[in-house]
N, CA, C and O atoms as a GROMACS GRO file, in nm:
protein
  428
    1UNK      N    1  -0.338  18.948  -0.102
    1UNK     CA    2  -0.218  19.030  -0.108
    1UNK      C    3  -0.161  19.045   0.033
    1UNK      O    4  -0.223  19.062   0.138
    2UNK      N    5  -0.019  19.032   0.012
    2UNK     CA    6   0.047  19.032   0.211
    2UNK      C    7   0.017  19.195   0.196
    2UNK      O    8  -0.007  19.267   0.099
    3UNK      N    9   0.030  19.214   0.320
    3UNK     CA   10   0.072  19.328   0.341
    3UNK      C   11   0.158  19.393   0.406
    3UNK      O   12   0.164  19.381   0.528
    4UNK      N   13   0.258  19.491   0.323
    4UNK     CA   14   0.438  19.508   0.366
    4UNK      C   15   0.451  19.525   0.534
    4UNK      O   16   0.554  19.494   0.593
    5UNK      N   17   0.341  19.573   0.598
    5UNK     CA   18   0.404  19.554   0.748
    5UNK      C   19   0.485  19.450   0.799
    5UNK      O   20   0.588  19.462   0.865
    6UNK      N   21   0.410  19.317   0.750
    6UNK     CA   22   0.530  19.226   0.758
    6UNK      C   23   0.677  19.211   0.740
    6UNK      O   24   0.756  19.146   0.809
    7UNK      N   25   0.697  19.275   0.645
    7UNK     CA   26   0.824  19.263   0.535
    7UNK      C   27   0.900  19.354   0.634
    7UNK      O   28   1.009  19.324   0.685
    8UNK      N   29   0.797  19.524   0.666
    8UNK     CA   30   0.910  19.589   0.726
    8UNK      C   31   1.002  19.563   0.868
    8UNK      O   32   1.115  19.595   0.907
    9UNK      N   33   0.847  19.458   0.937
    9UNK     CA   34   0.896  19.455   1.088
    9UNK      C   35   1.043  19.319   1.073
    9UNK      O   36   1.142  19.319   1.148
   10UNK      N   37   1.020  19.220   0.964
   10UNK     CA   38   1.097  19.156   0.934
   10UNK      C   39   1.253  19.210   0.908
   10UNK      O   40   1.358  19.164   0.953
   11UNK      N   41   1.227  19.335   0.811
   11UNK     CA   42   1.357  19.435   0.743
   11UNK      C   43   1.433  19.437   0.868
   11UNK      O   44   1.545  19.399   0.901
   12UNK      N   45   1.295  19.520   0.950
   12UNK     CA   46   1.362  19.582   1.033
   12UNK      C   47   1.418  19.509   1.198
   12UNK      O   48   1.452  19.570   1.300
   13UNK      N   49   1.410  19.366   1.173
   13UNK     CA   50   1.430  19.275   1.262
   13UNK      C   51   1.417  19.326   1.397
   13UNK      O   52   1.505  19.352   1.479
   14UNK      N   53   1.245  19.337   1.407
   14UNK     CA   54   1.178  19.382   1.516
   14UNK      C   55   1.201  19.275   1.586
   14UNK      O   56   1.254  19.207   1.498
   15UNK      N   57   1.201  19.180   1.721
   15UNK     CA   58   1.170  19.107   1.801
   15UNK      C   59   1.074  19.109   1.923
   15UNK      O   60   1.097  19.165   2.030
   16UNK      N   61   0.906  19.003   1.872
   16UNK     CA   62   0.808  19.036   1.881
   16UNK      C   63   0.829  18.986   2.085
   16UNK      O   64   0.740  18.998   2.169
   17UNK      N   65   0.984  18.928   2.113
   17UNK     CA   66   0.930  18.882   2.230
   17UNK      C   67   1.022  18.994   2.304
   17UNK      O   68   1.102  18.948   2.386
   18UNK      N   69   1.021  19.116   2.289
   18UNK     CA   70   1.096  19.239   2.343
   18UNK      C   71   0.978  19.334   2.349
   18UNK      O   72   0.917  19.372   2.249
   19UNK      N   73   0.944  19.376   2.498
   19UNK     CA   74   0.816  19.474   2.479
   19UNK      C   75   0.874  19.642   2.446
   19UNK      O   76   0.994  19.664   2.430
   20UNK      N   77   0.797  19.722   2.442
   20UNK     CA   78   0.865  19.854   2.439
   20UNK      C   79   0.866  19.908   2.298
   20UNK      O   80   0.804  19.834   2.223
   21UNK      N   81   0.903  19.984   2.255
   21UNK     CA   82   0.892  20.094   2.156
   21UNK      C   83   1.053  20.094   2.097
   21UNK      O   84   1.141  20.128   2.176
   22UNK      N   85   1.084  20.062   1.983
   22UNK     CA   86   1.212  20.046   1.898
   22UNK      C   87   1.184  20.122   1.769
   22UNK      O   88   1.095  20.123   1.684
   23UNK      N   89   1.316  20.194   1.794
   23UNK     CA   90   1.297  20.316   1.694
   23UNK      C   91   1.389  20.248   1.581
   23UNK      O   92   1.507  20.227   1.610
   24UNK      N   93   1.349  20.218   1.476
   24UNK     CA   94   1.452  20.188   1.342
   24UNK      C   95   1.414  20.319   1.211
   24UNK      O   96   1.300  20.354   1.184
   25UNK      N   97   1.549  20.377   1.141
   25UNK     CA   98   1.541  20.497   1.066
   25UNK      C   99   1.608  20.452   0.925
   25UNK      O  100   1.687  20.359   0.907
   26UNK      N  101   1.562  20.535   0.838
   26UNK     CA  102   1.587  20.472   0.681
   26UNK      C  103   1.596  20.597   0.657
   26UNK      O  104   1.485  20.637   0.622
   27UNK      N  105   1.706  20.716   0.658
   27UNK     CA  106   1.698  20.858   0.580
   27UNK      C  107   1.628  20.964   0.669
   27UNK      O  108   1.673  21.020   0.769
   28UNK      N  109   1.537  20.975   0.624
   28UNK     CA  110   1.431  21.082   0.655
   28UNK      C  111   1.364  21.017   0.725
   28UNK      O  112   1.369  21.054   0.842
   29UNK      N  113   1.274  20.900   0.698
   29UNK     CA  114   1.231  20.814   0.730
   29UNK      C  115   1.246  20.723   0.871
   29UNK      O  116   1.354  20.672   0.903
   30UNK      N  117   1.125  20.710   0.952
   30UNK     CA  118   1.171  20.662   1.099
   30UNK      C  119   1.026  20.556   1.104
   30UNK      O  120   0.907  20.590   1.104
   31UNK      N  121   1.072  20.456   1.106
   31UNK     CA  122   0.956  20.371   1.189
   31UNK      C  123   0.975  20.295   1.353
   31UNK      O  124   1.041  20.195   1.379
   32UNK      N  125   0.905  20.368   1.436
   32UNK     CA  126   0.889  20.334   1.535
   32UNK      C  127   0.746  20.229   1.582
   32UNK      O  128   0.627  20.257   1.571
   33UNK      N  129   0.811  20.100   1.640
   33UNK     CA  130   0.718  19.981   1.654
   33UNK      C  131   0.725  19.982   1.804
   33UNK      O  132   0.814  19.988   1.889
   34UNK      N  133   0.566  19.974   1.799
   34UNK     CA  134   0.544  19.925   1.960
   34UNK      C  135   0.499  19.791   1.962
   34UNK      O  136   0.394  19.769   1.903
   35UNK      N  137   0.567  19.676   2.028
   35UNK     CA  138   0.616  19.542   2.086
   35UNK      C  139   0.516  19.563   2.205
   35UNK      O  140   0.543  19.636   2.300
   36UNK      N  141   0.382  19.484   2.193
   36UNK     CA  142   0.345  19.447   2.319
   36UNK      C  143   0.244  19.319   2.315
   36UNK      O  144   0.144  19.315   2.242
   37UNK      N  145   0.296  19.185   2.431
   37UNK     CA  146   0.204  19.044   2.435
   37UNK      C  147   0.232  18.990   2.262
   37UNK      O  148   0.147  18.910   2.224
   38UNK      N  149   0.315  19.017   2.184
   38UNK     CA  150   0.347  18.931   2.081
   38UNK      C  151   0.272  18.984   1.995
   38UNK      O  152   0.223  18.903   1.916
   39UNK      N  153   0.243  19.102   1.979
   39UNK     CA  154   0.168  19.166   1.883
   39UNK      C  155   0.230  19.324   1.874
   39UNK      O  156   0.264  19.385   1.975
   40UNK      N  157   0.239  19.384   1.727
   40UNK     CA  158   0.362  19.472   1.665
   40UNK      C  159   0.282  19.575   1.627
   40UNK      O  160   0.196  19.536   1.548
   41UNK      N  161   0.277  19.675   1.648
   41UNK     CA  162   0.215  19.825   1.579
   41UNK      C  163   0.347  19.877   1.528
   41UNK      O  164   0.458  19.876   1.582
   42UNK      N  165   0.306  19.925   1.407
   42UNK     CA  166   0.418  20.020   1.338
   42UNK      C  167   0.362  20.181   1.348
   42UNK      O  168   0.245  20.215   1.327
   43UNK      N  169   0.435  20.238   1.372
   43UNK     CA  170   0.427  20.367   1.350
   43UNK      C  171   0.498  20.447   1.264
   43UNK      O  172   0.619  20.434   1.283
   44UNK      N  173   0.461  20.557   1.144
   44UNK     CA  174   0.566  20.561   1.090
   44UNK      C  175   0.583  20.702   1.126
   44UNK      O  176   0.511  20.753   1.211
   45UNK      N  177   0.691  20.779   1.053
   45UNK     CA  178   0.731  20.900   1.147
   45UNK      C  179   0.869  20.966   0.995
   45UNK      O  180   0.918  20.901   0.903
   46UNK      N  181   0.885  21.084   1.026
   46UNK     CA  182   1.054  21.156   0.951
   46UNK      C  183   1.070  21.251   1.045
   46UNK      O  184   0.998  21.308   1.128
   47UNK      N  185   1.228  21.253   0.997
   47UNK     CA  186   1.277  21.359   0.990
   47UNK      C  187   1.290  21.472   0.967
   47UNK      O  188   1.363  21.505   0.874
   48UNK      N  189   1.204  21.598   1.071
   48UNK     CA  190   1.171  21.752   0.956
   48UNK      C  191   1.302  21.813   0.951
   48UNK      O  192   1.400  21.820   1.026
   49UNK      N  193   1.261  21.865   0.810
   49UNK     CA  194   1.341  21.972   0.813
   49UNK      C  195   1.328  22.093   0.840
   49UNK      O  196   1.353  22.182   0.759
   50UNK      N  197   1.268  22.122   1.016
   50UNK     CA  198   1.240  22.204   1.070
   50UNK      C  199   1.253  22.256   1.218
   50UNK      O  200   1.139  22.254   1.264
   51UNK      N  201   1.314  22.289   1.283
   51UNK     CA  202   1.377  22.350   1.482
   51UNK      C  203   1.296  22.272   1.488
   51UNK      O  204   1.321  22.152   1.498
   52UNK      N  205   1.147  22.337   1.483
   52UNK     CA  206   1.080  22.271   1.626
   52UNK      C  207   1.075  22.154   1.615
   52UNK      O  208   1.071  22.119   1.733
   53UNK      N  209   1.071  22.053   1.548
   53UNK     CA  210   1.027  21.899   1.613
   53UNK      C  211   1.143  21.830   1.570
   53UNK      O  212   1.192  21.858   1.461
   54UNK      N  213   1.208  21.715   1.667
   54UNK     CA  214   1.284  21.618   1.615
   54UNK      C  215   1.261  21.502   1.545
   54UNK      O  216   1.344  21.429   1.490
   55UNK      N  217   1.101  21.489   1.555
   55UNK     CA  218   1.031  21.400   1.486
   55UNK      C  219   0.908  21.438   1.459
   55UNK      O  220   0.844  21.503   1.541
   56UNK      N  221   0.849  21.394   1.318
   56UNK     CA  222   0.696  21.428   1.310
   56UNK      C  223   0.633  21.229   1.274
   56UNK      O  224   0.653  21.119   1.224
   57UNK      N  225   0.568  21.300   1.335
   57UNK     CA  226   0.499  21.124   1.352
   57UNK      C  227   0.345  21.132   1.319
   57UNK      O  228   0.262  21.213   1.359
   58UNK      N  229   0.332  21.029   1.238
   58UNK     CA  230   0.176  20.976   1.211
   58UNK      C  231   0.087  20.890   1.330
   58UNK      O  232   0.029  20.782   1.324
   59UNK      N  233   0.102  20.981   1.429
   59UNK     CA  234   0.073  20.918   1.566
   59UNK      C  235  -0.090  20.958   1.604
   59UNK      O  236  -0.127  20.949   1.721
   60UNK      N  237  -0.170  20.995   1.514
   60UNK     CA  238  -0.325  21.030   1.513
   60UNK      C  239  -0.386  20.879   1.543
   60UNK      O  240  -0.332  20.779   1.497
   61UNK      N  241  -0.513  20.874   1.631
   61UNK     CA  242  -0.560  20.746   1.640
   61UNK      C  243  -0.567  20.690   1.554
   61UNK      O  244  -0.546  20.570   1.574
   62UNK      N  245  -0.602  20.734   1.395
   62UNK     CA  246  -0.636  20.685   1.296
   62UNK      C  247  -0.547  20.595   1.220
   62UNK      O  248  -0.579  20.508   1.140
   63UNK      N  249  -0.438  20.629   1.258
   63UNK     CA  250  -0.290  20.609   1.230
   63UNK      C  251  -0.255  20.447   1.289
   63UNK      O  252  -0.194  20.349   1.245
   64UNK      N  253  -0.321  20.476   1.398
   64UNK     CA  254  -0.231  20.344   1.502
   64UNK      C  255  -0.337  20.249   1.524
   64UNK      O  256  -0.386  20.215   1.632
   65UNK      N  257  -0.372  20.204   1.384
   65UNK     CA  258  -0.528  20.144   1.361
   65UNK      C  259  -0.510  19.942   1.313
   65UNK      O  260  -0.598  19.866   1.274
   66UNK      N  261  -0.358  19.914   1.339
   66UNK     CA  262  -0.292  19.746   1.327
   66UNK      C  263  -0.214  19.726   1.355
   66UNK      O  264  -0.111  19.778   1.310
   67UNK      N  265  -0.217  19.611   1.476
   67UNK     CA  266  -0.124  19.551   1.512
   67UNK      C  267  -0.104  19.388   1.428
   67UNK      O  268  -0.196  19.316   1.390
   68UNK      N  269   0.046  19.358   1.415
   68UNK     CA  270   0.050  19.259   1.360
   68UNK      C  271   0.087  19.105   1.484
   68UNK      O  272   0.103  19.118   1.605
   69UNK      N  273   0.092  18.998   1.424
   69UNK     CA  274   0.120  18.915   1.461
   69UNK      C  275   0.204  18.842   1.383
   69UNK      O  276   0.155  18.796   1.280
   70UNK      N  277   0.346  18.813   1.412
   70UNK     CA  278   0.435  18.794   1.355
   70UNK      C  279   0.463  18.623   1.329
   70UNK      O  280   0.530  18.580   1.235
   71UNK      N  281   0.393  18.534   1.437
   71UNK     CA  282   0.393  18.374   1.428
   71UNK      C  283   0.346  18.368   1.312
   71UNK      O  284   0.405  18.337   1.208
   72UNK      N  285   0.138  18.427   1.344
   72UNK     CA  286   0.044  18.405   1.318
   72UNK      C  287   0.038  18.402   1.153
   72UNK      O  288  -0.034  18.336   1.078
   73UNK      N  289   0.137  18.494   1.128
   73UNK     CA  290   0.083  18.626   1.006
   73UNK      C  291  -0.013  18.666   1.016
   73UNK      O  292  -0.060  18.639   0.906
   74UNK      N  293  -0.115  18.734   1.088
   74UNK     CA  294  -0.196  18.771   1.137
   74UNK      C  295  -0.222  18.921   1.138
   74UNK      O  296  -0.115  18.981   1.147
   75UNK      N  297  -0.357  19.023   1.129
   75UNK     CA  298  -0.324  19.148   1.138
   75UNK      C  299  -0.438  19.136   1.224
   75UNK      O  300  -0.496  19.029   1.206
   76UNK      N  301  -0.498  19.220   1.324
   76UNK     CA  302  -0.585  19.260   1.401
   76UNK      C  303  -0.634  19.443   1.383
   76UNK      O  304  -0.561  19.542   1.374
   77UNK      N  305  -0.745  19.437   1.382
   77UNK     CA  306  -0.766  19.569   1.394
   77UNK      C  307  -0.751  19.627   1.518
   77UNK      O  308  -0.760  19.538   1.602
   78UNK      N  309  -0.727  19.767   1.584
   78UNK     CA  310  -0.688  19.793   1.719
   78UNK      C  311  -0.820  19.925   1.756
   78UNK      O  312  -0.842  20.020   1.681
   79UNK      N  313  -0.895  19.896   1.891
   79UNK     CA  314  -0.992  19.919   1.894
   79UNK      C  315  -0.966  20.088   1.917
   79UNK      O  316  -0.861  20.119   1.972
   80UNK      N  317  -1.041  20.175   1.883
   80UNK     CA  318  -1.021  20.293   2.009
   80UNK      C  319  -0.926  20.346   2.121
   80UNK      O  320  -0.826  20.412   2.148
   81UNK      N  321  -1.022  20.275   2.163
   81UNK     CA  322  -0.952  20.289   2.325
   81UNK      C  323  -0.826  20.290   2.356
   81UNK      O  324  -0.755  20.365   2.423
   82UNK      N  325  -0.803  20.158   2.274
   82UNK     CA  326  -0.667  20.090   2.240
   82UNK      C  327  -0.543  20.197   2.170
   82UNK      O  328  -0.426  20.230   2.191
   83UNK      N  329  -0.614  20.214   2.110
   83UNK     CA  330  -0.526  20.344   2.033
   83UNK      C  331  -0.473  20.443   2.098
   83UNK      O  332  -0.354  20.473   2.100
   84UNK      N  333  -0.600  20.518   2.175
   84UNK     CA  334  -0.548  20.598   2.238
   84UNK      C  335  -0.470  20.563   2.374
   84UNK      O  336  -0.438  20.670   2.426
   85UNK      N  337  -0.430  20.462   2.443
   85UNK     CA  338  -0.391  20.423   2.501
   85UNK      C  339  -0.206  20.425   2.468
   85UNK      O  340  -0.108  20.450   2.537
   86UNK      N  341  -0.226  20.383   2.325
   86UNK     CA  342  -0.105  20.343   2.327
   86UNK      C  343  -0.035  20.480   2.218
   86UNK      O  344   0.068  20.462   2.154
   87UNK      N  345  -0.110  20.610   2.216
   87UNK     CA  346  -0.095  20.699   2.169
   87UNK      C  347  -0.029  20.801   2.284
   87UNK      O  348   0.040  20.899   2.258
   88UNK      N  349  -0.060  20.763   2.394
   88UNK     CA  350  -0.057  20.845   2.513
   88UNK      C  351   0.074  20.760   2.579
   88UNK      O  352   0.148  20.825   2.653
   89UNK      N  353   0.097  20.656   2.562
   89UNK     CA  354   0.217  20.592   2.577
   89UNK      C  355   0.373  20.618   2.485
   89UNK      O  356   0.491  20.623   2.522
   90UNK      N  357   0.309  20.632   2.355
   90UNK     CA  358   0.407  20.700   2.252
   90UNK      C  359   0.452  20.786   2.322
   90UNK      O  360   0.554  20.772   2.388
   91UNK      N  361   0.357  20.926   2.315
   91UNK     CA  362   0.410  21.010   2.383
   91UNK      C  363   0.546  21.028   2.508
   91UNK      O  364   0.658  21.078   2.519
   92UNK      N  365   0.448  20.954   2.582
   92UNK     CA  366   0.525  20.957   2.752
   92UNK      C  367   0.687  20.883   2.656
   92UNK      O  368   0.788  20.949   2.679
   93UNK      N  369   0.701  20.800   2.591
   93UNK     CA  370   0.821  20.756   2.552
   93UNK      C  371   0.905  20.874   2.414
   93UNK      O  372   1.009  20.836   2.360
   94UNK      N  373   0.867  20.957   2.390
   94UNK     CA  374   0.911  21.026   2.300
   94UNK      C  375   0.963  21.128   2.384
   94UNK      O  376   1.081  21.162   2.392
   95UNK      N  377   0.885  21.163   2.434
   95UNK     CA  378   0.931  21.300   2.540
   95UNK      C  379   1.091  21.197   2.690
   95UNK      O  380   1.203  21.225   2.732
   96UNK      N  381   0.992  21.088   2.706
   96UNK     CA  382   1.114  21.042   2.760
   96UNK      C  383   1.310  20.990   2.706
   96UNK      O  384   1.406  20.930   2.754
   97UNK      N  385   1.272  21.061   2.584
   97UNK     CA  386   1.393  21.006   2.441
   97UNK      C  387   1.417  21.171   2.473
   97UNK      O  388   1.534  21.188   2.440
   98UNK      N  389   1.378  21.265   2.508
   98UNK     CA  390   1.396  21.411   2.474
   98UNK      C  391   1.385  21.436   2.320
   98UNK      O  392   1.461  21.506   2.252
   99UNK      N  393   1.273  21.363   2.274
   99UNK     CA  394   1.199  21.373   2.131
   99UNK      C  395   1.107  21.500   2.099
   99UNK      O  396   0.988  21.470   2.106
  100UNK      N  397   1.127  21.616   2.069
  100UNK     CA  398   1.027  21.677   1.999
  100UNK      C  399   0.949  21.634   1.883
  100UNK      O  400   0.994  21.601   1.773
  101UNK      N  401   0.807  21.640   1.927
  101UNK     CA  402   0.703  21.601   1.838
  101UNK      C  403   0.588  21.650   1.824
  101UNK      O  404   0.519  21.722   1.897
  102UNK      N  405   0.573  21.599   1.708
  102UNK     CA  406   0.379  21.683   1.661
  102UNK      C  407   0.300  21.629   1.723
  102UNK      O  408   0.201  21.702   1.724
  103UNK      N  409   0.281  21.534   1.781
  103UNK     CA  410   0.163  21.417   1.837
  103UNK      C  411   0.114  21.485   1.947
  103UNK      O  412   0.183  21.534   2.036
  104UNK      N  413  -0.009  21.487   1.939
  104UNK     CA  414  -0.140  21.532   2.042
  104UNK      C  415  -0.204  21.415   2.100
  104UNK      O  416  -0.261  21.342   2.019
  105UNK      N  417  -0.208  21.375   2.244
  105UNK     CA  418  -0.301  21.326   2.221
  105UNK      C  419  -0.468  21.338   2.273
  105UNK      O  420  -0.529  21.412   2.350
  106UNK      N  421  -0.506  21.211   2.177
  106UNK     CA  422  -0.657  21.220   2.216
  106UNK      C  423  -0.693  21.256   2.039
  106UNK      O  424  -0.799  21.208   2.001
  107UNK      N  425  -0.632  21.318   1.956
  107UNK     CA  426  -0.650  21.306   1.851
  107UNK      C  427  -0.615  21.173   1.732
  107UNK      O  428  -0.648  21.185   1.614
   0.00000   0.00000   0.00000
């Protein structure tokens, strides 16, 4: 069975040779992909309907647990470390958008 990450980064005509964090939104609905060395993490995320945050995001390590490979069709699992790495990078780029968000990290 594929699995739709493909389909979406395709939808969402991610370009795997652009590094950085690209925010694409469907409604409520926000998927933000981090682009890094030719390999795609999706993140997914909405719109609350609530002041405090401008975004709530599924940005928990647990969350940011595949990156894809878009040549390859390929999925990789993403280690730890890795995660939190690029959890702590979300961040620094959300807050640098003047993004309010739920995301902690280290969780």
């Amino acid at each position: 069975m594929k699995d739709s990450g493909f389909v979406e980064i395709q939808t969402d005509n991610i370009n795997p040779n652009i590094s950085g964090f690209h925010w694409r939104s469907h409604g409520r609905g926000v998927n933000i992909y981090f682009v890094e060395g030719q390999s795609i993490v999706i993140i997914y995320g909405e719109m609350p309907a609530v002041r405090e945050y401008d975004v709530l995001v599924f940005g928990e390590a647990e969350h940011l647990n595949k990156r894809y490979f878009l040549s390859e069709q390929r999925i990789e699992s993403i280690p730890l470390d890795e995660r939190l790495r690029i959890q702590k990078m979300l961040v620094d780029w959300l807050g640098s958008q003047g993004m309010r968000h739920d995301v902690s990290v280290g969780e």
